[in-house]
NUMI-89910 format. One record per residue (C-alpha): residue number from 1; chain; z, x, y. Coordinates in steps of 0.2 Angstrom, whole numbers, plus 5000, padded with zeros to 4 digits. Example, Ala and Ser with C-alpha at 12.3 -4.5 7.8 and 13.67 -1.06 7.14 Angstrom:
2
+------+-------+------+------+------+
! resi ! chain !   zz !   xx !   yy !
+------+-------+------+------+------+
!    1 !     A ! 5039 ! 5062 ! 4978 !
!    2 !     A ! 5036 ! 5068 ! 4995 !
+------+-------+------+------+------+
//
This chain:
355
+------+-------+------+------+------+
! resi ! chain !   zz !   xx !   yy !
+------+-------+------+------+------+
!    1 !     A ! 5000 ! 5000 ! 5000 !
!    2 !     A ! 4997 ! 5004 ! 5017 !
!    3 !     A ! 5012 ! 5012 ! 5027 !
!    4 !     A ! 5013 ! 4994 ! 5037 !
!    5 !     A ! 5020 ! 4980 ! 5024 !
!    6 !     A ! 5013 ! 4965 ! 5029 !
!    7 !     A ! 5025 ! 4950 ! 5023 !
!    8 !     A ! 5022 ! 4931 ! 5028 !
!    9 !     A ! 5038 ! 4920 ! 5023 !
!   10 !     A ! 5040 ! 4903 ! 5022 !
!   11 !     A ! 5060 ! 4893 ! 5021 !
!   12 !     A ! 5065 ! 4906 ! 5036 !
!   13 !     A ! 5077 ! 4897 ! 5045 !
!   14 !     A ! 5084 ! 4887 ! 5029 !
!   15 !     A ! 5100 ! 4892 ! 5018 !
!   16 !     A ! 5091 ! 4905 ! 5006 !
!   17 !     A ! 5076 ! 4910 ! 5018 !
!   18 !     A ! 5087 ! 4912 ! 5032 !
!   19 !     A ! 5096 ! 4925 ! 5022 !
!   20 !     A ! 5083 ! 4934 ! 5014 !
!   21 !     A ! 5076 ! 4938 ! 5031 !
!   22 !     A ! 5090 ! 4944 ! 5039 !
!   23 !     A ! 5090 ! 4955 ! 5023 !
!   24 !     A ! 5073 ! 4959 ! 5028 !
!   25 !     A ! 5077 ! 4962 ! 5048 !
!   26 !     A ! 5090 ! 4976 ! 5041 !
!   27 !     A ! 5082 ! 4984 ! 5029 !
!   28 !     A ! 5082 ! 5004 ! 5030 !
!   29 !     A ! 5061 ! 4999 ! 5029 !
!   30 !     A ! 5060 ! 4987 ! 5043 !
!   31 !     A ! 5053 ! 4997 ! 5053 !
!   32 !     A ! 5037 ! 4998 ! 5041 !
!   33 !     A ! 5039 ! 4979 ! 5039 !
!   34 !     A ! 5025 ! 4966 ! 5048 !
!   35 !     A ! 5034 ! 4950 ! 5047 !
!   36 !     A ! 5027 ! 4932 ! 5050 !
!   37 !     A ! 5036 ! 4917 ! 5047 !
!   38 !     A ! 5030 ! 4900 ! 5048 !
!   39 !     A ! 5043 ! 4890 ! 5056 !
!   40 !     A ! 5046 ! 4870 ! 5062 !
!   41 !     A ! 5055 ! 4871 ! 5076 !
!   42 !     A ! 5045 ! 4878 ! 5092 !
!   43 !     A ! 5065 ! 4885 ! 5098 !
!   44 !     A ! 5069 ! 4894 ! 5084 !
!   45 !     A ! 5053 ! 4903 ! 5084 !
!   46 !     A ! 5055 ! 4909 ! 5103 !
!   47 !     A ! 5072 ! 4914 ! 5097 !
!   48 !     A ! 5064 ! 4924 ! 5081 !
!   49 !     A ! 5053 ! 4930 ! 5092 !
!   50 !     A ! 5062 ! 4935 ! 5107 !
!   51 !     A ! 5076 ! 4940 ! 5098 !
!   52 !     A ! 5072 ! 4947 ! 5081 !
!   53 !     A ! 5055 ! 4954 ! 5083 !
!   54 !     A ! 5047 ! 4942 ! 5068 !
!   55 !     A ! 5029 ! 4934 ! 5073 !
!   56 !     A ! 5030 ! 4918 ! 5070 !
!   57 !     A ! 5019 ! 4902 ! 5067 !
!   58 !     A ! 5023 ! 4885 ! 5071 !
!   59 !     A ! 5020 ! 4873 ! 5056 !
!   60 !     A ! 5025 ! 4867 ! 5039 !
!   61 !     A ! 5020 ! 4865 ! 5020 !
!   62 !     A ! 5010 ! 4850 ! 5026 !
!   63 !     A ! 4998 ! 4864 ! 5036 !
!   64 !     A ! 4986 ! 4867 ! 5021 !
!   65 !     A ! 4975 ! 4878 ! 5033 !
!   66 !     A ! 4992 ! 4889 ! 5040 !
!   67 !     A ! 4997 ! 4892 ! 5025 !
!   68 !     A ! 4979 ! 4899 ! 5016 !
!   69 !     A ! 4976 ! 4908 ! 5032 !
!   70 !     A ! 4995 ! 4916 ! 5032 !
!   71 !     A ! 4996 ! 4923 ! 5014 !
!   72 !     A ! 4976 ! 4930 ! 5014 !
!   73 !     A ! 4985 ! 4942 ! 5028 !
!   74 !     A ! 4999 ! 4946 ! 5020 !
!   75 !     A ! 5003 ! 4962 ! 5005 !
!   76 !     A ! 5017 ! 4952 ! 5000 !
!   77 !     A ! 5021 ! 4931 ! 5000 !
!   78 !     A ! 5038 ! 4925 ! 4999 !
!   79 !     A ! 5042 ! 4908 ! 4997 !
!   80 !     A ! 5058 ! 4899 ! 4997 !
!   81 !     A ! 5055 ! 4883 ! 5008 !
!   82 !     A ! 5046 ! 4868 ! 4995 !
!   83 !     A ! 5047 ! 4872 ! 4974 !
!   84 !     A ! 5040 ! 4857 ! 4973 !
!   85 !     A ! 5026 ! 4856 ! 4983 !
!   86 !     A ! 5010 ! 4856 ! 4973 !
!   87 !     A ! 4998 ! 4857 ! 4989 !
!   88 !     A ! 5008 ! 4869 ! 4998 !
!   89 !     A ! 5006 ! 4879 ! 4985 !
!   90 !     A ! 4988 ! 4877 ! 4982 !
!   91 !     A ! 4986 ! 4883 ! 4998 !
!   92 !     A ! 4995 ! 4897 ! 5000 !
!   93 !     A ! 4988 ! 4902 ! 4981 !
!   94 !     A ! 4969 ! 4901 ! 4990 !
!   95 !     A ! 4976 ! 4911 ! 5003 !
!   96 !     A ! 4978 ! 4923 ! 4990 !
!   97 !     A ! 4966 ! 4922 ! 4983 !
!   98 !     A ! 4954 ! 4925 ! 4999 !
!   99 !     A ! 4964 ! 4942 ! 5001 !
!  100 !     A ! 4959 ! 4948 ! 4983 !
!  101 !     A ! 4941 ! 4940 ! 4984 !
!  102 !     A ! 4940 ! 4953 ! 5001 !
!  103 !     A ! 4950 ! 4967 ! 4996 !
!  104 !     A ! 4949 ! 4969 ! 4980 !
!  105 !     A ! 4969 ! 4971 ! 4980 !
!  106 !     A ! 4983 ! 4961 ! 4972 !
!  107 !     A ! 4993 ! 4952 ! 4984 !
!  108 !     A ! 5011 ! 4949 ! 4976 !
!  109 !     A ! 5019 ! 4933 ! 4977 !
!  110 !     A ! 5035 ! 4931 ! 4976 !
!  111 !     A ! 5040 ! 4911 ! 4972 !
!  112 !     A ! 5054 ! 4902 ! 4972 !
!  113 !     A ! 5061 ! 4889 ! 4960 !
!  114 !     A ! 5077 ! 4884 ! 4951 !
!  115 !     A ! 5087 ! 4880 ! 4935 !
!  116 !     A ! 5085 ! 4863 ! 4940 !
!  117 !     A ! 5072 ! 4864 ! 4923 !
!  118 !     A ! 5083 ! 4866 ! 4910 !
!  119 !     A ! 5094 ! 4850 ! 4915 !
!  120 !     A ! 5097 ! 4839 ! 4901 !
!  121 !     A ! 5103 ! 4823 ! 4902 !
!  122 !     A ! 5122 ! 4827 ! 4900 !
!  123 !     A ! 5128 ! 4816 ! 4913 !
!  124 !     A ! 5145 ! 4825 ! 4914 !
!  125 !     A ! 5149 ! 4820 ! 4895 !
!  126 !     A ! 5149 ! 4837 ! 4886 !
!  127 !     A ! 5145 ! 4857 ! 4889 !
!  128 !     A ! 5128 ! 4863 ! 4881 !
!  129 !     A ! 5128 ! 4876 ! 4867 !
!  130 !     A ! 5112 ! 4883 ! 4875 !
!  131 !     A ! 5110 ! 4898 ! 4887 !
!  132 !     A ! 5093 ! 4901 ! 4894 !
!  133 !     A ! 5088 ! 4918 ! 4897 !
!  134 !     A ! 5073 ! 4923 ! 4909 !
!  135 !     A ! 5067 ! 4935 ! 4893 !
!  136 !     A ! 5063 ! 4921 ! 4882 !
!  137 !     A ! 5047 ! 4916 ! 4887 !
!  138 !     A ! 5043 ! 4905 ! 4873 !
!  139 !     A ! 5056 ! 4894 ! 4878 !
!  140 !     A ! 5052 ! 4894 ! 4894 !
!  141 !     A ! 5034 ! 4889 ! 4893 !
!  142 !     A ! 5038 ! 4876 ! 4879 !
!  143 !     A ! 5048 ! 4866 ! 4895 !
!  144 !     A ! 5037 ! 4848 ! 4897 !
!  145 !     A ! 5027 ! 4850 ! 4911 !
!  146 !     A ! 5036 ! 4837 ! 4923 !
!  147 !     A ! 5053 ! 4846 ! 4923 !
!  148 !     A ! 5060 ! 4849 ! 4941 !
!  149 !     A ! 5051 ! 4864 ! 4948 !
!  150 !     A ! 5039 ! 4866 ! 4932 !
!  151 !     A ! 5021 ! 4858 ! 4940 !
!  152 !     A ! 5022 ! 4871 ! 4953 !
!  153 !     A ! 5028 ! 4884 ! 4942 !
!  154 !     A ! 5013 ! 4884 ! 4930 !
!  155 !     A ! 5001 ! 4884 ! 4945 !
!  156 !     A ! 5011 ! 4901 ! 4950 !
!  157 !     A ! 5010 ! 4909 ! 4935 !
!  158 !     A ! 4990 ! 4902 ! 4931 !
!  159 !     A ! 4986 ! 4912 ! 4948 !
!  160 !     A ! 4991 ! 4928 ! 4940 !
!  161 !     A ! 4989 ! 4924 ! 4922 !
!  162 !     A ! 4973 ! 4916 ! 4921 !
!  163 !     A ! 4964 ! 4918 ! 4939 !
!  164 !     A ! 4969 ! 4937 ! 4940 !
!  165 !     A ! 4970 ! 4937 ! 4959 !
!  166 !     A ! 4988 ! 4940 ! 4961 !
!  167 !     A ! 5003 ! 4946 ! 4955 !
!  168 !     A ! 5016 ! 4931 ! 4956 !
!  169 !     A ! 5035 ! 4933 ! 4952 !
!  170 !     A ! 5047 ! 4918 ! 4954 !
!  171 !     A ! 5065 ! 4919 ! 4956 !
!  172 !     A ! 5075 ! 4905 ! 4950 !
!  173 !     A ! 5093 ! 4905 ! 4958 !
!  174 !     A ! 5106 ! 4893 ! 4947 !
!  175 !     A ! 5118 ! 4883 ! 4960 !
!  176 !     A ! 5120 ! 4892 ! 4976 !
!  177 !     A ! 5138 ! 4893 ! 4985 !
!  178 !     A ! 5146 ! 4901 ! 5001 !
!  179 !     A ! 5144 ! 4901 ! 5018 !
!  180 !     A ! 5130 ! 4911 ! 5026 !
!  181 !     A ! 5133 ! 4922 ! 5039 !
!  182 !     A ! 5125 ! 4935 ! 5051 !
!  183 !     A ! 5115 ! 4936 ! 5065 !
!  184 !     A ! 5101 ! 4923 ! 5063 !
!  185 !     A ! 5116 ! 4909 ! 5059 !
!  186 !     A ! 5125 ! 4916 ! 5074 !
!  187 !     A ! 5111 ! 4912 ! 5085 !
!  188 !     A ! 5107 ! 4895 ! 5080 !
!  189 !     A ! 5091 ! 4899 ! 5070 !
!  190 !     A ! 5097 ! 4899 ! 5052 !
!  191 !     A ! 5108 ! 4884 ! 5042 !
!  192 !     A ! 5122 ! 4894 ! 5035 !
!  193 !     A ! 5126 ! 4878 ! 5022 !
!  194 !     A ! 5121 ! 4875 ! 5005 !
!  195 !     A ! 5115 ! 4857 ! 5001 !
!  196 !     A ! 5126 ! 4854 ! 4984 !
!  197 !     A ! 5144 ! 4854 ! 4994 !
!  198 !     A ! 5138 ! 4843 ! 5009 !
!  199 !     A ! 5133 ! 4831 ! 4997 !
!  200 !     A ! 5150 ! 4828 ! 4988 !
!  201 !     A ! 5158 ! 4829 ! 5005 !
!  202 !     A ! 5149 ! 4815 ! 5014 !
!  203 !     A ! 5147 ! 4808 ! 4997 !
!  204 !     A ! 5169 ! 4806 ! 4996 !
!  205 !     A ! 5171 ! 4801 ! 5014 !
!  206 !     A ! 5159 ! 4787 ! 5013 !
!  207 !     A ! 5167 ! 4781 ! 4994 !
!  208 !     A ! 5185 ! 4787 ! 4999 !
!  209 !     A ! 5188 ! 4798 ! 4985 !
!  210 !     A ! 5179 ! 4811 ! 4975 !
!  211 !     A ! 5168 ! 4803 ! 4960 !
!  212 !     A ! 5165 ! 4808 ! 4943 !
!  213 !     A ! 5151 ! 4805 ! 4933 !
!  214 !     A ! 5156 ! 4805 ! 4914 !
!  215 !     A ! 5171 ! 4818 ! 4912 !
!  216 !     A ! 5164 ! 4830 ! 4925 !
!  217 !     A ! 5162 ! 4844 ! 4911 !
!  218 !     A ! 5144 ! 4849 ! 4910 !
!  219 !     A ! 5141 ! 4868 ! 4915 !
!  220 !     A ! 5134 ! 4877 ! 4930 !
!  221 !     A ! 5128 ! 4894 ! 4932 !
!  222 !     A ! 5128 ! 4895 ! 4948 !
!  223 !     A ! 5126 ! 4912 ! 4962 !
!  224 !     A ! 5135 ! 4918 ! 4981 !
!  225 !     A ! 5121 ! 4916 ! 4992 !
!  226 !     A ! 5121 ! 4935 ! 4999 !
!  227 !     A ! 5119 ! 4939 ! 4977 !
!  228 !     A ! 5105 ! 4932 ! 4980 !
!  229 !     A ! 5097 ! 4939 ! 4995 !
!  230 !     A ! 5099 ! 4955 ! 4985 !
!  231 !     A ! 5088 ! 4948 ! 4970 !
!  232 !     A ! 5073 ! 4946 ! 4984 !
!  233 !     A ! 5077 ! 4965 ! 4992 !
!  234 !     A ! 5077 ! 4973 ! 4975 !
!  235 !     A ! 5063 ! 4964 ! 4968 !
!  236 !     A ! 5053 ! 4970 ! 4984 !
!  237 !     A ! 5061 ! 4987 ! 4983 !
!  238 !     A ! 5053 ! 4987 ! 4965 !
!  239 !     A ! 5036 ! 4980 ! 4971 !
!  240 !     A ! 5036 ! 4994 ! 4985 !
!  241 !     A ! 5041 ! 5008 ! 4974 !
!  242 !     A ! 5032 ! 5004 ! 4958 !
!  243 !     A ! 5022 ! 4987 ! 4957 !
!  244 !     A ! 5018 ! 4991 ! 4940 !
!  245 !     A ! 5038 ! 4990 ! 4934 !
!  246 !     A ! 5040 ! 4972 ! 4940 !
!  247 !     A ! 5036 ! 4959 ! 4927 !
!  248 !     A ! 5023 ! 4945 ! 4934 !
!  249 !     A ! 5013 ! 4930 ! 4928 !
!  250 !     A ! 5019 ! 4925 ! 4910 !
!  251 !     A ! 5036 ! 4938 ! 4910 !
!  252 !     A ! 5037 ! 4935 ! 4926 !
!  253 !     A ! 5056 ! 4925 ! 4927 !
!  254 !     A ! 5069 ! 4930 ! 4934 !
!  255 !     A ! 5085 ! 4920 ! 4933 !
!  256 !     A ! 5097 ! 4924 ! 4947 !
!  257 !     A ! 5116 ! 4918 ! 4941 !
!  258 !     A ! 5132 ! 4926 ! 4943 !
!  259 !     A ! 5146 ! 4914 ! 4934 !
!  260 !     A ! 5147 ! 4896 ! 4927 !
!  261 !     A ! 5159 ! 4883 ! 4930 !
!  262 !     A ! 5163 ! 4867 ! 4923 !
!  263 !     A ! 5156 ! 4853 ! 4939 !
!  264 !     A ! 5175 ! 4846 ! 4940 !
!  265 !     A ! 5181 ! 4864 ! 4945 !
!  266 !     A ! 5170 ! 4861 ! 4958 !
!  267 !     A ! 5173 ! 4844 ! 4963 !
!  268 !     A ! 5193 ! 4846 ! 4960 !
!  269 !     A ! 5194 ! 4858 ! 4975 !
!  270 !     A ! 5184 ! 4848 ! 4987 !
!  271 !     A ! 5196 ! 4833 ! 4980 !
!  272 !     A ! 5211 ! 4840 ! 4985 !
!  273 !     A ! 5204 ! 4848 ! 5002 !
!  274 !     A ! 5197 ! 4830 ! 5008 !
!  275 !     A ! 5215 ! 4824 ! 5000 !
!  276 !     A ! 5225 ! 4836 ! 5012 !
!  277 !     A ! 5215 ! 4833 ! 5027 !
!  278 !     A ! 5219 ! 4813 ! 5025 !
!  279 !     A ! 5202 ! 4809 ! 5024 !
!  280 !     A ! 5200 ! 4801 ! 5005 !
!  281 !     A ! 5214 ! 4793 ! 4995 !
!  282 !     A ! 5217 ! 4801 ! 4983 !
!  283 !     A ! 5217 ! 4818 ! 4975 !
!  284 !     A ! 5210 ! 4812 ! 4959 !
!  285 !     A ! 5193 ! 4813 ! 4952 !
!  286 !     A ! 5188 ! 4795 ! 4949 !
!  287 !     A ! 5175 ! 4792 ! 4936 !
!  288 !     A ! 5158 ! 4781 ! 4944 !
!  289 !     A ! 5157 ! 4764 ! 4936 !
!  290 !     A ! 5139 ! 4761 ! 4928 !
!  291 !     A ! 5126 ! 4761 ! 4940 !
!  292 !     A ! 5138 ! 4768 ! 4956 !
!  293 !     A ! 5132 ! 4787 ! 4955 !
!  294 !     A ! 5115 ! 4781 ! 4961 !
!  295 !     A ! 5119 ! 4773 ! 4978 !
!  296 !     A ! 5129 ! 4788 ! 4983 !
!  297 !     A ! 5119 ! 4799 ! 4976 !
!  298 !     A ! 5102 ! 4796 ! 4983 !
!  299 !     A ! 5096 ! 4789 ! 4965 !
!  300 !     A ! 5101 ! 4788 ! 4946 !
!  301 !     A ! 5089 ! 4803 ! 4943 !
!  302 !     A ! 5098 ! 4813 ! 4955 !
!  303 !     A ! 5114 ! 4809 ! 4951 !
!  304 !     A ! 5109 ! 4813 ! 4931 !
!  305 !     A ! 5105 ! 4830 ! 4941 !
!  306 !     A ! 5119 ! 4834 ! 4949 !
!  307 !     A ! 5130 ! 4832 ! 4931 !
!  308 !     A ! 5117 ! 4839 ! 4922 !
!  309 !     A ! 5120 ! 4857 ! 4911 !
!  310 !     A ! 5111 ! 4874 ! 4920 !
!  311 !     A ! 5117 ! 4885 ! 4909 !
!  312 !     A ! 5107 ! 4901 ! 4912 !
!  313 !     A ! 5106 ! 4921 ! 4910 !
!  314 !     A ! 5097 ! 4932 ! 4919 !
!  315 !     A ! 5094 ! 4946 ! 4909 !
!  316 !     A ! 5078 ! 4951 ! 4917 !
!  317 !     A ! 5086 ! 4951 ! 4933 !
!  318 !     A ! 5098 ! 4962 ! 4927 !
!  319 !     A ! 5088 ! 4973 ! 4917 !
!  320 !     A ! 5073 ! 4978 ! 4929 !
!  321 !     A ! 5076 ! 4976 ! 4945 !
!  322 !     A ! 5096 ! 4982 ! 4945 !
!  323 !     A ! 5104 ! 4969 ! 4949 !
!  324 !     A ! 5121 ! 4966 ! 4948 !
!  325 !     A ! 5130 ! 4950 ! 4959 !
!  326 !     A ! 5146 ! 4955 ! 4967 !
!  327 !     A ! 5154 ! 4936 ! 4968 !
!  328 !     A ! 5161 ! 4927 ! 4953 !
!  329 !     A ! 5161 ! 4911 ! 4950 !
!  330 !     A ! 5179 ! 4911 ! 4956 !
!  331 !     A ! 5172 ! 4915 ! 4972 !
!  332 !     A ! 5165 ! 4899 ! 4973 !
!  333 !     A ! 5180 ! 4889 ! 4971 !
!  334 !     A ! 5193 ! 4900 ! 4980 !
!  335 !     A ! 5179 ! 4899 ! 4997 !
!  336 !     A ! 5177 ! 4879 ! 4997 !
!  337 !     A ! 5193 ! 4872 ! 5007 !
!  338 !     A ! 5188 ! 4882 ! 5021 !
!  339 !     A ! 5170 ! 4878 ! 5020 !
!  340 !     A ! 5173 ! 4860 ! 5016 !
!  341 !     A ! 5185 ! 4859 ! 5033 !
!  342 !     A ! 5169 ! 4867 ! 5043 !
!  343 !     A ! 5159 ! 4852 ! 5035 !
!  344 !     A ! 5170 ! 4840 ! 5042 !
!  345 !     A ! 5170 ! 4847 ! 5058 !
!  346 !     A ! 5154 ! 4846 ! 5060 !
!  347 !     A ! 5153 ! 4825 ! 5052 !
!  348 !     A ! 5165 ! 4822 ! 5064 !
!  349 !     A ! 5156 ! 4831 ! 5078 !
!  350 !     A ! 5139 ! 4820 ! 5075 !
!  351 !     A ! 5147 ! 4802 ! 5072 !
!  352 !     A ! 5157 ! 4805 ! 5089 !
!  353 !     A ! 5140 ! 4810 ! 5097 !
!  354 !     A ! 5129 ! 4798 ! 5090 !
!  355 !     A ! 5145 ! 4785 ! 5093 !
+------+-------+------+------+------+
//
């Protein structure tokens, strides 16, 4: 590659994105980093502009024409705002495409996706035997094609495996915790909140208590935020370094996991927070009559999600690109009452204003 890295991202200014570029803004590299971010908002991109250096282009996944033109002038795609947007990523695959047609090189693109494929229908009622690990790709590619995540997927890997005219790579973070921090949150651009924790929390103040669905002991792997910044940096490190060592197309899943927990360790804690804050009425977990998880829950398939099993292992992660998480899945018990007062906060904050 040339001694300029040209790297378009997508999801910028979400949770993940957010992250991973402020990864990127500090990297002992950046200075040999061309950056371009395709953003929403027309204030966030002054401020990424102004502020952090990043070119940016104002748009979304519904720009089909941004987003060919954006990958087929980039070295390297990352995208981490839409794994389930199948003409999003058609587009940004063309774009790909276009690069390799003109210069004969192999654009990487780094995808990503989620465990939310290997849900099963537990609905809180047991603990799977099964662990998934990112180096079984017969069980992988045996998943129906409508899992969550899996349409786009196959269209990632058909790019590289079949078309020829990339290299593709797609990360696939379990359920993602902790609060993130840094310079692009401090300035308003990035949101430094996951989406599972607001959920339950809006979810309890609504209902009055925290629900349950089933006995609340279906398993998740699940990953600290900044564990999984590094994922993307080392896995860019490696493209940089040596493309050759990084698996892609087929072998190319890489499962980014740091710990399980059982969903009620989860949903104890926010339980007893909400509890001591006098905002619910009871500390208890209480089980969701038939048919209840779905109104709360935007609907009974996402509900079935949420108390699903992910039980994964990211062996690959591990094994080739180095990478070792620092959080445990402890951490993401032990960091929720603080996070869930924050949430609160800011509920309260937008009722009053919208009052």
């Amino acid at each position: 590659m040339s001694s300029k890295v040209s790297i378009f991202i997508t999801g910028a200014t979400g949770y993940i994105g957010g992250t991973v570029l402020q990864r990127l803004l500090s990297h002992p590299n950046a200075a040999d980093f061309v950056i371009t971010a395709l953003v929403r908002n027309a204030d966030k991109a002054k401020v990424l502009e102004t502020q952090f250096g990043v070119k940016t282009v104002l748009g979304s996944f519904q720009d089909l024409d941004k987003l060919t033109d954006l990958a087929a002038g980039a070295q390297i795609t990352i995208d981490i705002a839409d794994c389930d947007n199948v003409e999003g990523t058609k587009a940004i695959l063309r774009g790909l495409k276009q690069r390799h047609d003109k210069t004969g090189e192999l654009p990487h693109f780094i995808h990503t996706s989620g465990t939310a494929e290997f849900a099963d229908n537990a609905r809180g009622e047991f603990a799977s035997e099964t662990v998934y690990s990112d180096l079984d790709i017969p069980t992988i590619e045996a998943l129906p094609p409508s899992a969550p995540h899996r349409p786009v997927d196959l269209l990632v890997v058909a790019a590289d495996a079949e078309g020829g005219y990339a290299r593709t790579h797609i990360l696939m973070p379990s359920v993602v915790y902790g609060v993130a921090t840094g310079p692009l949150v401090d300035a308003g651009v990035a949101n430094p909140h996951t989406a599972m924790i607001p959920i339950f929390v809006r979810t309890a103040l609504s209902r009055g208590s925290v629900g349950v669905m089933g006995k609340g002991v279906s398993m998740w792997a699940n990953v600290h935020v900044d564990d999984v910044a590094d994922a993307y940096i080392q896995m860019l490190d490696a493209i940089l370094r040596d493309p050759a060592s990084v698996s892609h197309g087929r072998e190319g899943y890489f499962f980014v996991e740091g710990g399980e927990l059982a969903i009620r360790e989860v949903l104890q804690p926010v339980a007893d927070t909400l509890f001591a804050l006098g905002r619910i009425s009871t500390r208890e977990l209480v089980p969701y009559a038939p048919g209840e998880a779905g109104k709360y829950l935007f609907n009974d398939y996402f509900a079935g999600l949420l108390f699903a099993n992910f039980r994964v292992k990211g062996e690959r992660t591990r094994r080739e690109l180095g990478w070792a998480p620092k959080h445990t899945a402890q951490d993401f018990v032990e960091g929720l009452p603080a996070e869930i007062e924050v949430l609160v906060k800011k509920q309260d904050a937008q009722a009053k204003a919208s009052a």
